[in-house]
N, C-alpha and C positions, 0 to 999 in steps of 0.2 A: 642623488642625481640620476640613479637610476628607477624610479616611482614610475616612469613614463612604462616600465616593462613589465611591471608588477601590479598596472590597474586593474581594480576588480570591475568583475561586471556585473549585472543583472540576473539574476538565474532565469526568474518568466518572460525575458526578453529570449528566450531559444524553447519557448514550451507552446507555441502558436502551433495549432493542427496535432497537439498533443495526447495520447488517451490515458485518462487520469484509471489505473486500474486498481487502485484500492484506495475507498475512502469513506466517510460514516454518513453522507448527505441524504439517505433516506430519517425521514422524519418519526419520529418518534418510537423508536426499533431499539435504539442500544443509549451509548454514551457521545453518541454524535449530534445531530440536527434535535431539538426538538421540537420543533413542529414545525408544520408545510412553508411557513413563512421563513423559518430559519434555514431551511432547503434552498428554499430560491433567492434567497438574498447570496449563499453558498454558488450557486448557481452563476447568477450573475456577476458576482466579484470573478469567479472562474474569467468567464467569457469576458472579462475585460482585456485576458489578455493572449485570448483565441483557444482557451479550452473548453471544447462543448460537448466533448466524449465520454464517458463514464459507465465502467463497468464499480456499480454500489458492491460495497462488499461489508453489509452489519455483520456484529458479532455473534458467531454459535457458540456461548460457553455458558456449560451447566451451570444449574445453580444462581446462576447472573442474567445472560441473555438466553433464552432458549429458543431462539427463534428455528422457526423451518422451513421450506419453500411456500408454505400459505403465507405466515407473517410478514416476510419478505417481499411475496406479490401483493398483499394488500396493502404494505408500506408504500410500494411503485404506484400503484395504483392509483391512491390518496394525491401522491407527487403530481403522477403526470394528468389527472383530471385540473389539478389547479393549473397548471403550465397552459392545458388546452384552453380553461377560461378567462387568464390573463394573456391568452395569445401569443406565449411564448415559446417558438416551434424550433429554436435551431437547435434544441438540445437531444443528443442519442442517450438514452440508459439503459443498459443490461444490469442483469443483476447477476450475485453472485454472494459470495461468505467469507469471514475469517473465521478459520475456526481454530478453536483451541485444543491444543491434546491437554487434553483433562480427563478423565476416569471415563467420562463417556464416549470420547469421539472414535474408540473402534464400535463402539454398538452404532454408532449415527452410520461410521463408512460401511459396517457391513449392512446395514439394512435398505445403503444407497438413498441415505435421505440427505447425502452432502449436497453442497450448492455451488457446482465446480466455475474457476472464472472462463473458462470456454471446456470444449470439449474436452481436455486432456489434462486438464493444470488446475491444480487445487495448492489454495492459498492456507498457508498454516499457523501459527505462532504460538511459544510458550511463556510460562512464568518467566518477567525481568530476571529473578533472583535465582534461578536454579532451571536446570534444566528437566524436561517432566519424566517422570519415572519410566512412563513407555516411550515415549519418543522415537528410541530405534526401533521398536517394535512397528510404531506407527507407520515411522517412515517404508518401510517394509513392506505394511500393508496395505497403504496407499499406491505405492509401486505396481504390487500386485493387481491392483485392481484397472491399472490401466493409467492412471495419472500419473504425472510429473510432480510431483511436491513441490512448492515456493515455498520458502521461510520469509515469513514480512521481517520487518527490519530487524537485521539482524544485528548492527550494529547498537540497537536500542537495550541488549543484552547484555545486564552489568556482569554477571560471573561470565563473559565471553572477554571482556575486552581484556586486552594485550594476550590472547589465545590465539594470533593466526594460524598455527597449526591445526586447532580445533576447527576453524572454519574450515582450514585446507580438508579435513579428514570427513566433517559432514557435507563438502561437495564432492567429493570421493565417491560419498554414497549416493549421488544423485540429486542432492537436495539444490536446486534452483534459490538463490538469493536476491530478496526485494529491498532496496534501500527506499528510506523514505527521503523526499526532497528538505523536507524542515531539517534533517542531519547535517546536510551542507551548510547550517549556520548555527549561532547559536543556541535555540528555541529549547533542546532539552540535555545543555551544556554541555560544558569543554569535552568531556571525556566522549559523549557520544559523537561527538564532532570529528575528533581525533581518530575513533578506529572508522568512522565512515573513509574518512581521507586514507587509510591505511586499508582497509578492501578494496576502495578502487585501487589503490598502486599496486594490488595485490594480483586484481585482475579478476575476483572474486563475484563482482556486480554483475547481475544477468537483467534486472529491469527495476525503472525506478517510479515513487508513485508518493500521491503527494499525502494520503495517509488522515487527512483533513477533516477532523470533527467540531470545528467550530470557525469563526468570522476571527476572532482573535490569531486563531493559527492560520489563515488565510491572510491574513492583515503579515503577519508574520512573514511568511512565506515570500508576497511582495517586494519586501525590502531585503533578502538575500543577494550578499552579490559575494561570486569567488571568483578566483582567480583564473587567467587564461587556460592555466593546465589541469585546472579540473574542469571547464571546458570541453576542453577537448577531452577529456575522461566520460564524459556523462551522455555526449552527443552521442554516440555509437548506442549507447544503453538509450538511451532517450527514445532515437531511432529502432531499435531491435522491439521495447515494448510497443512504439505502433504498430509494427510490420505481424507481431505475433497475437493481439490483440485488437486490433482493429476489423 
């Protein structure tokens, strides 16, 4: 008898005027879009439900992706000449990186060939399974250099979960936390579900992002619905990533 107080809602029904700050819609760069058609179908599924802001963030990881500020802008590039010829003008893209701390990424930070999401704030992420060998070192060096470190989702990190001390202790260190929106459901299961719900009550989320390499996780993403009091959890972060990104 009480359902009336526990309905779920929509999540893309509070993401209108929303800035998507990490996601794979450049076209044929990583493991996201691959090719210009699959961008802008990405694209428009966005804008169906008023998000037309985008800071791209393909992946920097050796060995796999090795992209770098040329790759990147010719990626863009590619995009936004098709956008211009199908007349598709309300869309904003900046570009930007995820990168990996992997063996190379202090050689990338000191030679300043990263690909920060605005001035100050570089997006970061490690192996699911293990945390990477330098990492605090990274984190340190990053610091140094004048940026804010984001960890992308952190809750997507299987030797982290049921660890909120561990999180408490690398935002200690500075490190800024990016939830992805697909966590608020089921898309990469229960467990990852569980500690996202458990950093927001934590208090741990600093911005949220939809993380999005394809139409199926888009598709996805659509049909999320939670509950009033994550909600209210997420709106403040929702809001903090426009204000500090847009």
């Amino acid at each position: 008898m009480f359902h009336i107080f526990s309905k779920k809602k929509f999540l893309i029904d509070y993401l209108d005027g929303y800035v998507d700050m990490h996601n794979h819609i450049l076209p044929g760069i990583d493991d996201g879009a691959k090719t210009v058609e699959d961008s802008i179908a990405l694209l428009k599924g966005f804008s169906e439900f008023g998000v037309t802001k985008f800071i791209a963030t393909p992946h920097i990881m050796h060995n796999y992706y090795p992209n770098n500020s040329m790759t990147i802008n010719c990626s863009l590039a590619i995009l936004q000449n098709e956008l211009k010829k199908s007349n598709l003008c309300d869309f904003s893209i900046r570009i930007a990186a995820e990168h990996m701390i992997d063996s190379n990424f202090e050689d990338v930070l000191t030679a300043n060939e990263i690909m920060p999401l605005n001035e100050n704030h570089l997006l970061v992420e490690m192996s699911y399974l293990q945390a990477s060998i330098n990492f605090d070192d990274a984190i340190i060096k990053v610091a140094s250099k004048g940026y804010f470190p984001i960890l992308a989702h952190p809750e997507r990190y299987g030797f982290l979960h049921n660890r909120i001390r561990k999180h408490e202790e690398y935002k200690q260190q500075g490190i800024l936390y990016q939830m992805n929106l697909l966590s608020l459901g089921d898309f990469y299961g229960k467990e990852v579900n569980k500690t996202a719900l458990k950093l927001l009550d934590a208090g741990l989320i600093n911005f949220i992002a939809s993380d999005v390499h394809n139409l199926r996780q888009l598709n996805s993403l659509k049909n999320i619905t939670v509950s009033k009091k994550t909600i209210d959890q997420i709106i403040p972060i929702i809001n903090n990533t426009i204000d500090v990104f847009y």
